[in-house]
C-alpha positions as CSV (number, residue, x, y, z in Angstrom):
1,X,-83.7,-61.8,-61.7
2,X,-84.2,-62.4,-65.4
3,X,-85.9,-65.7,-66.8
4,X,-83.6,-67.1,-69.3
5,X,-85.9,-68.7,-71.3
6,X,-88.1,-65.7,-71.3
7,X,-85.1,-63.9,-72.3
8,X,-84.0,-66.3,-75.4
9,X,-87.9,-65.8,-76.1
10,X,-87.4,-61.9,-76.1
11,X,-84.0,-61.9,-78.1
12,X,-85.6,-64.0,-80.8
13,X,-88.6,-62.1,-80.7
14,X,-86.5,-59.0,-81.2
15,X,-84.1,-60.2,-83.9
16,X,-87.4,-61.1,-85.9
17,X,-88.6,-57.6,-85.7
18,X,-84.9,-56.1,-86.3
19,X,-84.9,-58.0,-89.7
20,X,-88.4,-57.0,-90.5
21,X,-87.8,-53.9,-89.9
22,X,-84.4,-53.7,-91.5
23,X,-86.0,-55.0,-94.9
24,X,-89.0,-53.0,-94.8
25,X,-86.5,-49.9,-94.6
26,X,-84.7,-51.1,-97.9
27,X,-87.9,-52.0,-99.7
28,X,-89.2,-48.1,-98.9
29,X,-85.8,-47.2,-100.6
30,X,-85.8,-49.1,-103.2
31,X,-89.0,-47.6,-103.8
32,X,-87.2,-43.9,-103.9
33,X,-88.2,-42.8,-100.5
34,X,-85.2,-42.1,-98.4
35,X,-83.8,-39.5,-96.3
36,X,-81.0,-38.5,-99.3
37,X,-78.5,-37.9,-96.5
38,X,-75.9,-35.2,-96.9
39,X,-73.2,-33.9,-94.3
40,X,-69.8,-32.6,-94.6
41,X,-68.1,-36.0,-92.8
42,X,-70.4,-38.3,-95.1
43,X,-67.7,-41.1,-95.4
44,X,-70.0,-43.3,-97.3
45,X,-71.4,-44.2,-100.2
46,X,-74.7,-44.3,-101.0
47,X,-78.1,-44.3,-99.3
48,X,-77.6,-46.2,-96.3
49,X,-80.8,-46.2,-93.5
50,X,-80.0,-44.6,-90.3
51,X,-82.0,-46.8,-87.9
52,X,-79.4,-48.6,-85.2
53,X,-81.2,-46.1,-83.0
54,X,-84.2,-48.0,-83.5
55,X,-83.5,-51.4,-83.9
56,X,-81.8,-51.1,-80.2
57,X,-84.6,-49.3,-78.6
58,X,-87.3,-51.1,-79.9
59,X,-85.4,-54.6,-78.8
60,X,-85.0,-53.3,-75.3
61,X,-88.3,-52.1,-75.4
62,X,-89.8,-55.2,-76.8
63,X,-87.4,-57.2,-74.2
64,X,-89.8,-55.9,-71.1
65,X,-92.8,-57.5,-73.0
66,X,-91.4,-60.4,-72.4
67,X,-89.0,-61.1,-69.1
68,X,-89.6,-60.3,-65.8
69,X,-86.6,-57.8,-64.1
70,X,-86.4,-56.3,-60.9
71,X,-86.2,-52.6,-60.4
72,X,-88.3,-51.9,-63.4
73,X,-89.5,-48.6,-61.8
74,X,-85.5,-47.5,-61.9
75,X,-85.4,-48.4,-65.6
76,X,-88.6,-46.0,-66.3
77,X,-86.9,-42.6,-66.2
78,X,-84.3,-43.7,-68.8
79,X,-86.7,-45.3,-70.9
80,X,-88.8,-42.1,-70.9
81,X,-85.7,-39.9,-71.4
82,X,-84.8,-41.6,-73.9
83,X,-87.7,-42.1,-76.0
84,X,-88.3,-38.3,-76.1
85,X,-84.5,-37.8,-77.2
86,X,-85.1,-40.5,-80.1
87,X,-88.1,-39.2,-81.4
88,X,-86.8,-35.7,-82.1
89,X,-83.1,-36.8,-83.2
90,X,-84.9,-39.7,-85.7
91,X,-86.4,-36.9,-87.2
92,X,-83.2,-35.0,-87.8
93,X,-81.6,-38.3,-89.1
94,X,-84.8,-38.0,-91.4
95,X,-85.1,-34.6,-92.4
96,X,-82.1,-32.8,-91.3
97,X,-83.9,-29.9,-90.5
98,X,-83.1,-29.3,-86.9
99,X,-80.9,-26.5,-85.7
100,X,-78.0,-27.5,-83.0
101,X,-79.7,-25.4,-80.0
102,X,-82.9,-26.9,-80.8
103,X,-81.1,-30.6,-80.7
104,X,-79.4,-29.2,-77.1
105,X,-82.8,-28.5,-76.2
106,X,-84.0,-31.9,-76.9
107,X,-80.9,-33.4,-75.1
108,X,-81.5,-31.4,-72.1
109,X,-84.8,-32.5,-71.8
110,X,-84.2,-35.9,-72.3
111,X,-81.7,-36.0,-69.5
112,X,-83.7,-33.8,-67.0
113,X,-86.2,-36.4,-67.2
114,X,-83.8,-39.5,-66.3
115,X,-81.9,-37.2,-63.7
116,X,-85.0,-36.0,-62.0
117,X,-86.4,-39.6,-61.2
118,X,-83.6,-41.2,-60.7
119,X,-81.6,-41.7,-57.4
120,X,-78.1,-40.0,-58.2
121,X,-74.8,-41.2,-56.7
122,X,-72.5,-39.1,-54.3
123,X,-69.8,-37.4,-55.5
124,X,-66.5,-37.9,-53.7
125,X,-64.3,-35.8,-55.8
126,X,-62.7,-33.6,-53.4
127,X,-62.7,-30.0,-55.6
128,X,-66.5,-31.0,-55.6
129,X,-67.5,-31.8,-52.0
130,X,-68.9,-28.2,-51.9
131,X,-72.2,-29.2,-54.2
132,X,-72.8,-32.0,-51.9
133,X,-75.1,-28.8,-50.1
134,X,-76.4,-27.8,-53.1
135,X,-78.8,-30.4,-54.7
136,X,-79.9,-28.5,-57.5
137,X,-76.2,-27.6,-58.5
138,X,-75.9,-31.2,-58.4
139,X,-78.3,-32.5,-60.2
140,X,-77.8,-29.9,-63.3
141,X,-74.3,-31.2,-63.4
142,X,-75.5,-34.5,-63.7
143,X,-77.6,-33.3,-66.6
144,X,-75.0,-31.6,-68.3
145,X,-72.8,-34.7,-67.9
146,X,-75.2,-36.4,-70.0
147,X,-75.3,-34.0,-72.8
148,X,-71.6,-33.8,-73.0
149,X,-71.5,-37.4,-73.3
150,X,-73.8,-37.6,-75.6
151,X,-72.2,-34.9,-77.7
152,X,-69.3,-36.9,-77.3
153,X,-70.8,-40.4,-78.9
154,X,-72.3,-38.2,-81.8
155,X,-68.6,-37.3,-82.5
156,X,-67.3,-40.3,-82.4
157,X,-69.9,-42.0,-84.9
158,X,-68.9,-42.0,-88.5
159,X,-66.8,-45.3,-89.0
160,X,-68.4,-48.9,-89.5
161,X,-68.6,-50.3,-86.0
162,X,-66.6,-47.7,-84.2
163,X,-69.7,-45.9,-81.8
164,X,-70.8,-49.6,-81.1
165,X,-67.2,-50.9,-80.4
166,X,-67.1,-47.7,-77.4
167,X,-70.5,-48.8,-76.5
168,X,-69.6,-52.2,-75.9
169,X,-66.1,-51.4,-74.4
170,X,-68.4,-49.4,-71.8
171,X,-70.9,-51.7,-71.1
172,X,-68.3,-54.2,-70.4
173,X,-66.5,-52.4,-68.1
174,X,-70.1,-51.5,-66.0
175,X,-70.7,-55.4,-66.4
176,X,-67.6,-56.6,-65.2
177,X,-67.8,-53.9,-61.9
178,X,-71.3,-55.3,-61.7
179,X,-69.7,-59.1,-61.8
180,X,-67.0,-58.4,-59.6
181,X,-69.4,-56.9,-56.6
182,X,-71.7,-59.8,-57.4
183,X,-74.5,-57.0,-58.8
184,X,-77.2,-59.0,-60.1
185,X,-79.3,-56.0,-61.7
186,X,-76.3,-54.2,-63.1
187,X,-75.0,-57.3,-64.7
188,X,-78.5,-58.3,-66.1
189,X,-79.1,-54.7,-67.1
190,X,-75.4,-54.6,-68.7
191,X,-75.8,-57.9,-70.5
192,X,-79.2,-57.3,-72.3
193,X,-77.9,-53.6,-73.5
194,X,-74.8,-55.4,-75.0
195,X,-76.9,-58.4,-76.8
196,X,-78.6,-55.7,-78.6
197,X,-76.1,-53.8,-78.7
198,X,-74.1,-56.6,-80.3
199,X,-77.0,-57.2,-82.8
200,X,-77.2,-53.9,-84.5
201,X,-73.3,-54.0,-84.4
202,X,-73.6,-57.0,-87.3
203,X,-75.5,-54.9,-89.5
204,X,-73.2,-52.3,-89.1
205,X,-69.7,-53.6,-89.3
206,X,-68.3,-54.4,-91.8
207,X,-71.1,-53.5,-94.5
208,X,-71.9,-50.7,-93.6
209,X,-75.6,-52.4,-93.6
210,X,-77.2,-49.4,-91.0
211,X,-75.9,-46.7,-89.2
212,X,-77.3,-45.7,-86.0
213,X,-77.4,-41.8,-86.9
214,X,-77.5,-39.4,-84.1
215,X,-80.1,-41.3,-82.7
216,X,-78.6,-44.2,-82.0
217,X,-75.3,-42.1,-80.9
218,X,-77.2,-40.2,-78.2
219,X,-79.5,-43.2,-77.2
220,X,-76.1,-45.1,-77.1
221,X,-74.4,-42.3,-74.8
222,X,-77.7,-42.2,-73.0
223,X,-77.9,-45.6,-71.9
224,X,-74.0,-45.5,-71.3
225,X,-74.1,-42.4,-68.6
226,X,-77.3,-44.4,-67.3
227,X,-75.3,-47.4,-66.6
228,X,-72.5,-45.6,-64.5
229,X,-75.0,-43.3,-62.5
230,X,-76.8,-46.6,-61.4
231,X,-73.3,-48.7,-61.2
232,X,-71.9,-45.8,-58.9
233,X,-75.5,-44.8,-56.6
234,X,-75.4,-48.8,-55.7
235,X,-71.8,-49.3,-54.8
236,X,-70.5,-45.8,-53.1
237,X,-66.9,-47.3,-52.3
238,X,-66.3,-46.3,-56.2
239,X,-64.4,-43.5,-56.5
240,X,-66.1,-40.8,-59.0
241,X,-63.0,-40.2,-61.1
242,X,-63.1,-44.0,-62.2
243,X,-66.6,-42.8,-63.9
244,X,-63.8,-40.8,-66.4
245,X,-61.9,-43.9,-67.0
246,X,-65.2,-45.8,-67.9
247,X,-65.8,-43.0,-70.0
248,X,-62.7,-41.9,-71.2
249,X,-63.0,-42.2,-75.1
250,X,-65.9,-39.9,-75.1
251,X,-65.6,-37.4,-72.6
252,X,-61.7,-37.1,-74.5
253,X,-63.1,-36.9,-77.8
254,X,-65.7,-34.2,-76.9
255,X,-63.2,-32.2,-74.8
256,X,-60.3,-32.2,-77.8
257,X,-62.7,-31.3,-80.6
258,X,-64.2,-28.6,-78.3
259,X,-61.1,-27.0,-77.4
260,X,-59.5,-27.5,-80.9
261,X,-62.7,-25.8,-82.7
262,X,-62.2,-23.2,-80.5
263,X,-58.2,-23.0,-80.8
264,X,-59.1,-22.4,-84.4
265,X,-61.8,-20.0,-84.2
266,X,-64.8,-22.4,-85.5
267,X,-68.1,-23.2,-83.6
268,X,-67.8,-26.0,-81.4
269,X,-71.7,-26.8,-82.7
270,X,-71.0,-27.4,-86.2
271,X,-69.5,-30.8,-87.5
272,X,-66.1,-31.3,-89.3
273,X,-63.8,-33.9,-90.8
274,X,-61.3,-33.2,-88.5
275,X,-61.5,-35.7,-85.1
276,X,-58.7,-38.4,-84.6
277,X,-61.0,-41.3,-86.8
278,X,-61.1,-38.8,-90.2
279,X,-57.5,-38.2,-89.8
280,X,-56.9,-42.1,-89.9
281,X,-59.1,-42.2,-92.3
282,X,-57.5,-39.8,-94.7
283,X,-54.5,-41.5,-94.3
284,X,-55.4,-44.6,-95.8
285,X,-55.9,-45.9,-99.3
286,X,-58.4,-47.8,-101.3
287,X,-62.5,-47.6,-101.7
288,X,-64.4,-46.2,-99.1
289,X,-65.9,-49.2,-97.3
290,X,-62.5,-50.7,-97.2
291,X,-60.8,-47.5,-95.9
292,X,-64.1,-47.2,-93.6
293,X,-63.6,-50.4,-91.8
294,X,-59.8,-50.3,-91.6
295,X,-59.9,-47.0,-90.0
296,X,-62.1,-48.4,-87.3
297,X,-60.0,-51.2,-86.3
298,X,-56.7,-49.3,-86.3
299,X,-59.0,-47.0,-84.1
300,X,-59.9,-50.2,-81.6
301,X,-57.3,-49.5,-78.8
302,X,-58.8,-46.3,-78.0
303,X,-61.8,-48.0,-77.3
304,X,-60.3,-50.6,-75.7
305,X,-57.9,-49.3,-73.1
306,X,-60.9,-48.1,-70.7
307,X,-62.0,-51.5,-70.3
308,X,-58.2,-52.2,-69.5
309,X,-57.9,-49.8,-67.2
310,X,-61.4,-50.1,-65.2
311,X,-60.5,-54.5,-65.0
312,X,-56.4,-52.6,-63.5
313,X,-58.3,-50.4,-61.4
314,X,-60.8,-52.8,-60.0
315,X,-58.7,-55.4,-59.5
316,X,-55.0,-53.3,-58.3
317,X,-55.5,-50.1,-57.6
318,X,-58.5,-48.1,-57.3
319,X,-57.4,-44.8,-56.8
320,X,-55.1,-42.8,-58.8
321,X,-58.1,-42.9,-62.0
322,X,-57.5,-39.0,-62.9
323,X,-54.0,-40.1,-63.5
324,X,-54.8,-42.9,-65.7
325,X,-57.5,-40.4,-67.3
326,X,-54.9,-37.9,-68.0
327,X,-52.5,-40.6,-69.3
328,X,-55.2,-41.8,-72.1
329,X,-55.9,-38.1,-73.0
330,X,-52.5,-37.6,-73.4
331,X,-52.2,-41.0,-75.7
332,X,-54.6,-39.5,-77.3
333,X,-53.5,-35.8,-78.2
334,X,-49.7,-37.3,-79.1
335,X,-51.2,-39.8,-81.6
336,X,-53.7,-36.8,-82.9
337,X,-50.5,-34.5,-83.5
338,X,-48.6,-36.8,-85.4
339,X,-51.3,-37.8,-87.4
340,X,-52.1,-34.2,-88.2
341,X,-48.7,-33.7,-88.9
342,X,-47.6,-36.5,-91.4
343,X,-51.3,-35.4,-93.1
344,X,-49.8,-31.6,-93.3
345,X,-46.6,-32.7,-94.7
346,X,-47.6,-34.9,-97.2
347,X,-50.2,-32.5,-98.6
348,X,-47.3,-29.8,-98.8
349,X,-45.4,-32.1,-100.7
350,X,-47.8,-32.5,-103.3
């Protein structure tokens, strides 16, 4: 259980140090040292620091100074994990000098570390009841999983707000599970992620203050797969397929662009301006920040229909999710085609 006013203590404690830190960054800049960020989906203006990353790690971190919480040896392995993803990727976010197998490396490692140590949930699926004998095919499925998904965040960041408006669509549905089966730890665990989550979200949306660079994208995807592995290892009357629906912006996002890279003959490795959120993007008119912003509300239902669809299935029908999953990716593709296409005929037109 959490003491509350240890917790109020911890989340001012935290905000302090966010704001410190958040200052201290724009002082060093204004000073001339800065990352001077370039990549091909830059959709910014501007120097803009790259620490939502560690704003939320350090105010989880920071959190356990200060609150007791049960099953603190669980939390360890993600903790760890994800501390030895962050410092590598904060670098990249720094430097921009890592190479995309080394970064797989670093994601890999990172999630062996969580999987390894931490008590995994069965899977029921029936087309893979076979690796139920096989604990090491198992458990490097897990770990792949997780670097999917993480792939799958870092795709998805590059609007104002939008990697933090998945986040919280995912934590919410792992809190309201948690609430529903009356989970104390995952709805504590659940509610302090989205607090933080919720904090770096202001300094993100709609200024553009921070972005959480592909740190914060793969400790946000991180912390996200975490959630659902300990959601579904406590409660085993889950079906695994509703993991998908939890999940279903990412794991859609990371399959499309990985299949459409390789449709058109490019490496699935290398970034482009091309996922569902640039096309929106490119649609719309004005300065950047305004176009930014607008783009990530108008891309808010794909965020939000999980949630929908995990508060149907918990509630009506809890079978059925690779249907539902199938229906979103399906939303999905149609609304991708006919964005692609309007974009293709208005360009031949000029």
């Amino acid at each position: 259980m959490i003491d509350y006013l240890s917790l109020i203590y911890a989340v001012f404690i935290s905000s302090v140090v966010q704001i410190t830190i958040y200052f201290f960054i724009k002082f060093l800049i204004s000073k001339g040292i800065n990352s001077n960020y370039f990549a091909e989906q830059k959709i910014h203006e501007g120097e803009v620091p790259r620490v939502g990353g560690l704003l939320f790690l350090l105010s989880f971190l920071i959190t356990f100074l200060f609150i007791k919480i049960d099953y603190l040896l669980l939390i360890l392995p993600l903790l760890f994990g994800s501390l030895i993803i962050f410092l590598f990727s904060f670098y990249e976010d720094l430097k921009q000098s890592l190479s995309p197998y080394f970064r797989l490396i670093i994601l890999f490692i990172g999630s062996f570390v969580f999987v390894f140590f931490t008590k995994l949930p069965d899977i029921n699926v029936s087309l893979l009841l076979l690796i139920k004998d096989y604990e090491i095919i198992k458990f490097l499925l897990f770990i792949l999983s997780l670097m999917l998904l993480m792939n799958g965040f870092n795709f998805i960041d590059g609007l104002n707000g939008l990697s933090s408006f998945n986040f919280l669509s995912i934590n919410s549905s792992v809190l309201y599970v948690g609430y529903f089966y009356n989970d104390i730890f995952i709805v504590n665990l659940s509610a302090l992620i989205i607090i933080f989550a919720v904090s770096v979200f202001l300094l993100n949306f709609p200024f553009g203050k921070i972005f959480l660079g592909d740190s914060g994208s793969y400790i946000y995807a991180l912390f996200s797969g975490a959630l659902v592995i300990y959601l579904f290892q406590r409660h085993s009357q889950l079906p695994t397929l509703l993991a998908m629906v939890i999940l279903s912006y990412p794991i859609t996002e990371m399959l499309f662009s990985i299949f459409r890279k390789i449709f058109l003959k490019h490496s699935p490795l290398k970034p482009d301006v091309n996922h569902l959120h640039h096309l929106i993007f490119k649609k719309l008119h004005g300065n950047l920040r305004s176009r930014n912003n607008r783009a990530s509300l108008i891309m808010l239902p794909f965020c939000i229909i999980p949630f929908l669809l995990t508060y149907f299935s918990i509630n009506y029908n809890l079978n059925d999710n690779f249907l539902k999953f199938i229906v979103y990716v399906t939303f999905y593709i149609v609304c991708y085609l006919v964005l692609f296409q309007s974009i293709k005929s208005t360009n031949s037109d000029l």
